[in-house]
N, C-alpha and C positions, 0 to 999 in steps of 0.2 A: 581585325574584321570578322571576328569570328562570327557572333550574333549575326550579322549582318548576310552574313553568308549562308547562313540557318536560313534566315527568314526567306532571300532570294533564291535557294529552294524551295520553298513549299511555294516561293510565286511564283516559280517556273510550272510546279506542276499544278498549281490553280488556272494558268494560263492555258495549259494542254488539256485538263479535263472541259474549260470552257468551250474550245474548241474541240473537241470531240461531240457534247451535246447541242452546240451549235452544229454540226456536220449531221448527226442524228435526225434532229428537230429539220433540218432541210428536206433529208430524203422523206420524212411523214410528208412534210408537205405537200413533193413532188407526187406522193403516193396519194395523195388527199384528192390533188387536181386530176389525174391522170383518169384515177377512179370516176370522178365526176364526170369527166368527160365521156367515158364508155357506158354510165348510166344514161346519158341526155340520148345518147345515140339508140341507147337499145327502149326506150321509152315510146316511141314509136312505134317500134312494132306491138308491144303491150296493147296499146290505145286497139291498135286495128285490130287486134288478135281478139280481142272483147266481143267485136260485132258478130265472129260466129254464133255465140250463144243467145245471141235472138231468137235465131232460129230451132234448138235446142227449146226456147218457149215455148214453140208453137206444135211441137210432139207432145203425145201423152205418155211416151215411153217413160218405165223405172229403170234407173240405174242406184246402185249402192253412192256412187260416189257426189248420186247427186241428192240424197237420202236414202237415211239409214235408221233404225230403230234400235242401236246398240250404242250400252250408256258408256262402254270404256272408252275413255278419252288417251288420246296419245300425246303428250307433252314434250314438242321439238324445243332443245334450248338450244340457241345458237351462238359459242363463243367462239374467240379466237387468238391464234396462238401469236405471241411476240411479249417484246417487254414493257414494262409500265402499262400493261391493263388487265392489272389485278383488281380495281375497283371497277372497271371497266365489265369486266366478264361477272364482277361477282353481284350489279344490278341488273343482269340478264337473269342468272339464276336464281336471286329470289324469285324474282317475277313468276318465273315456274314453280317455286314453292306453293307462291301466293293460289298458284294456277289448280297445283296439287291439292290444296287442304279444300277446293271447293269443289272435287270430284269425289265422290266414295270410290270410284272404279279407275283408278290412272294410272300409267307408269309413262316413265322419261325414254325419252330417244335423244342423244347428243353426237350433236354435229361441233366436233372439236372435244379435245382431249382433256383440257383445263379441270370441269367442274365432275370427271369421271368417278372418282372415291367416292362422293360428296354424294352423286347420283344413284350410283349402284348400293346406296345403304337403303332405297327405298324400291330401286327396281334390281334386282338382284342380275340379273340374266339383262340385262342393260346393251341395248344396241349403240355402238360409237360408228361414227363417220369422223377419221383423223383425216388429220395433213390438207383441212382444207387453204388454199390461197389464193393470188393473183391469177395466176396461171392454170388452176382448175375449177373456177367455181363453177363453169356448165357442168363438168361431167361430177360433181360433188352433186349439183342438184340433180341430177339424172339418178344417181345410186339412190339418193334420200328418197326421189319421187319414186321408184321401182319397189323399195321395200314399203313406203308408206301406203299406197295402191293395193302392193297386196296382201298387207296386216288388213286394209278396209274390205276388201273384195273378197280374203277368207275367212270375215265375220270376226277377226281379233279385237279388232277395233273398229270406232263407229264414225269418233268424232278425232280431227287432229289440229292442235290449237300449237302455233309457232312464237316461239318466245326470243327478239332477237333485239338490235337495236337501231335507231335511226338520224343521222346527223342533221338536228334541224337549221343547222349553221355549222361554221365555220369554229364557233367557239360553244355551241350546246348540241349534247349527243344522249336522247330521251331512247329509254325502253318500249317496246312498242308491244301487244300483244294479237297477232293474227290469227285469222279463222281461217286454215288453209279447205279443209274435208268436214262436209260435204258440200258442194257450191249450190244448195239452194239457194242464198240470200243471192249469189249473183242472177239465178237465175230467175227469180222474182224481180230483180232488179234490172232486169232486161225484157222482162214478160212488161214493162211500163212501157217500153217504145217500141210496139211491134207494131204503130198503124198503121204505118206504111205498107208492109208484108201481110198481106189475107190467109196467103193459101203457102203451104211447102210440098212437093210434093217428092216424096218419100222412096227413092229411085235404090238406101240402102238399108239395114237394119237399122231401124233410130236406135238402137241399144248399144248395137257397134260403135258409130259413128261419136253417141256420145260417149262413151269409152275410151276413143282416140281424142275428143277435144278435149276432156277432162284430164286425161294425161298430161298434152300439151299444156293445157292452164295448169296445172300442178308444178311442172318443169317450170315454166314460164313466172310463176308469183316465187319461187323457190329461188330460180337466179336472184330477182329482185329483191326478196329480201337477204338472200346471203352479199351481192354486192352493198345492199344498205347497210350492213353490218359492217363490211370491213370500210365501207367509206364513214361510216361512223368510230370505228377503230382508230385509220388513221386521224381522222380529224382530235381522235382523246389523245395520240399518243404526241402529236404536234402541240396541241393545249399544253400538256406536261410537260412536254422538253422547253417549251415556249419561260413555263414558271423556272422551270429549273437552270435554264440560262441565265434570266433576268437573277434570281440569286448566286447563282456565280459570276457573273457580273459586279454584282453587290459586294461577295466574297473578295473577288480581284482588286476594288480599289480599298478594299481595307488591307489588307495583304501591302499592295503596295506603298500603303501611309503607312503599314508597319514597319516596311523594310527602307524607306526613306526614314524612317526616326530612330531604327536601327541601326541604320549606316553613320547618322549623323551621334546616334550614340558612339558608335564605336570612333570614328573619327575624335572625337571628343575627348574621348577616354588615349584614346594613340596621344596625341598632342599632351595631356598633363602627364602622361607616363613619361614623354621626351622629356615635358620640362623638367621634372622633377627629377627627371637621371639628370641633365643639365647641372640642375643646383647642388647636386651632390657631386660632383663631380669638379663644380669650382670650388665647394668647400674641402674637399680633400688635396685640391692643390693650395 
C-alpha cells in the first residue's frame, strides 16, 4: 500500500489547507459585514454634518482650506496592510502615479506601509501614517487630518487629492480618486440651497468657526474613506479566498480519485504478488 499511502497524504494535507482558507475566507467575511454595518451607522451623521456649510455660504470670509492659490498638490494614497492584497494595494498606487505625472508640483503622503519604497523614490522625505485598522481608523484620520491642515494652512501645500478604494459590491472593489482640500466645490455646492436662510448673523469669527468646520469635515470624509477602503479590502480579500477554496476544492476531489486509483492499484498489485508466491510455491512442492 505504499503509493496508496503517498497519495493519502498529500489528501490529508489538501484537506487541511482547504480548510484553513475556508476559515480565512469566513473571517474576511465577517470583516466585510461588520465593517458595513459601522459605515450605515456612521452615514448619518455625514448627511447632517453637511448642513453646516450652508451657512459657511453665506460669509464672505477667506479661509486657505477653503481656497487656496498654491499649485503643490499632496497625493494621499491609501493601502492596507494584511495578505492577498497585493493587487489590491498596487490599483490604488497607480492611481496616484496617474495622479503624480499630471501635477508639475506633487509629492505622496501614505497612509499604510505597503507601497513606502516605491513612494519615497519620488518623495524623498515621505510622510507614513502605519498600522492603520479596525480598531483605529478615527484616530488614523485625526493624525492624517492634523498634518494635512497644516501642510495647507503653512502654505506647503495648496491642493490634497486622496487615492483609496471603494467596494461597489460584495464581489467589485473600484479605485476611487477624492478631492479632499480645499472645500470649495462643497461650498459652491451648498451656496445652491441656501433660500431658505436670508440672513446669518455672525455672533463669532467666520474665519474661526470655518476653521473648526473644515476640520471637522476633513476628519469626517477621511474616516469615510479610510473605512471604504478596508471595507473594500475585506470584501478583495473574501473574493480571493472565495477563488481559492473553489480550487482546492477542485484540487481535493482529484487528489481523492487519485488515491482511490492508488489504493486500488496497490490492492491489485498485493493480490498478484499473493498469487504468484501461491504458484511458486505449489510448483516447488
Amino acid at each position: 500500500m505504499g503509493t496508496a499511502n503517498r497519495v493519502k497524504r498529500e489528501l490529508q494535507d489538501t484537506i487541511q489547507m482547504t480548510d484553513v482558507i475556508q476559515t480565512l475566507k469566513d473571517i474576511a467575511d465577517a470583516k466585510y459585514y461588520r465593517l458595513m454595518n459601522d459605515r450605515h451607522k456612521f452615514k448619518r451623521f455625514g448627511e447632517s454634518f453637511v448642513e453646516f456649510f450652508r451657512l459657511i455660504s453665506l460669509t464672505s470670509a477667506e479661509h486657505p482650506l477653503l481656497s487656496n492659490k498654491n499649485p503643490k498638490v499632496g497625493i494621499v494614497t491609501v493601502t492596507i496592510e494584511g495578505s492577498f492584497l497585493g493587487e489590491f494595494n498596487n490599483k490604488i498606487v497607480r492611481m496616484g502615479f496617474e495622479e503624480y505625472e499630471k501635477n508639475a508640483q506633487a509629492v505622496f503622503v501614505s497612509v499604510g506601509e505597503r507601497p513606502v519604497e516605491r513612494l519615497a523614490q519620488y518623495t524623498p522625505k515621505l510622510k507614513v501614517f502605519s498600522g492603520m485598522n479596525i480598531d483605529n481608523i478615527y484616530q488614523t484620520a485625526v493624525a492624517v487630518k492634523d498634518y494635512l491642515v497644516d501642510e495647507v494652512m503653512n502654505d506647503r501645500l495648496g491642493k490634497i487629492v486622496v487615492c483609496s478604494a471603494k467596494s461597489k459590491s460584495f464581489e467589485e472593489q473600484k479605485t476611487r480618486k477624492t478631492k479632499l482640500l480645499p472645500c470649495d466645490e462643497l461650498i459652491s455646492k451648498q451656496a445652491e440651497h441656501v433660500d431658505i436662510i436670508e440672513k446669518v448673523i455672525e455672533e463669532s469669527e467666520p474665519k474661526e468657526v470655518i476653521g473648526i468646520l473644515a476640520n471637522l469635515w476633513v476628519v469626517t470624509r477621511l474616516y469615510e474613506i479610510f473605512m471604504d477602503t478596508m471595507i473594500a479590502s475585506a470584501a478583495a480579500q473574501a473574493s480571493f479566498l472565495e477563488d481559492s477554496v473553489d480550487r482546492m476544492k477542485k484540487e481535493k476531489k482529484r487528489v481523492q480519485l487519485k488515491y482511490l486509483k492508488a489504493k486500488k492499484a496497490d490492492i491489485d498489485k498485493s493480490l498478484r504478488e499473493t498469487f504468484t508466491s501461491q504458484m511458486m510455491l505449489k510448483e516447488k512442492a
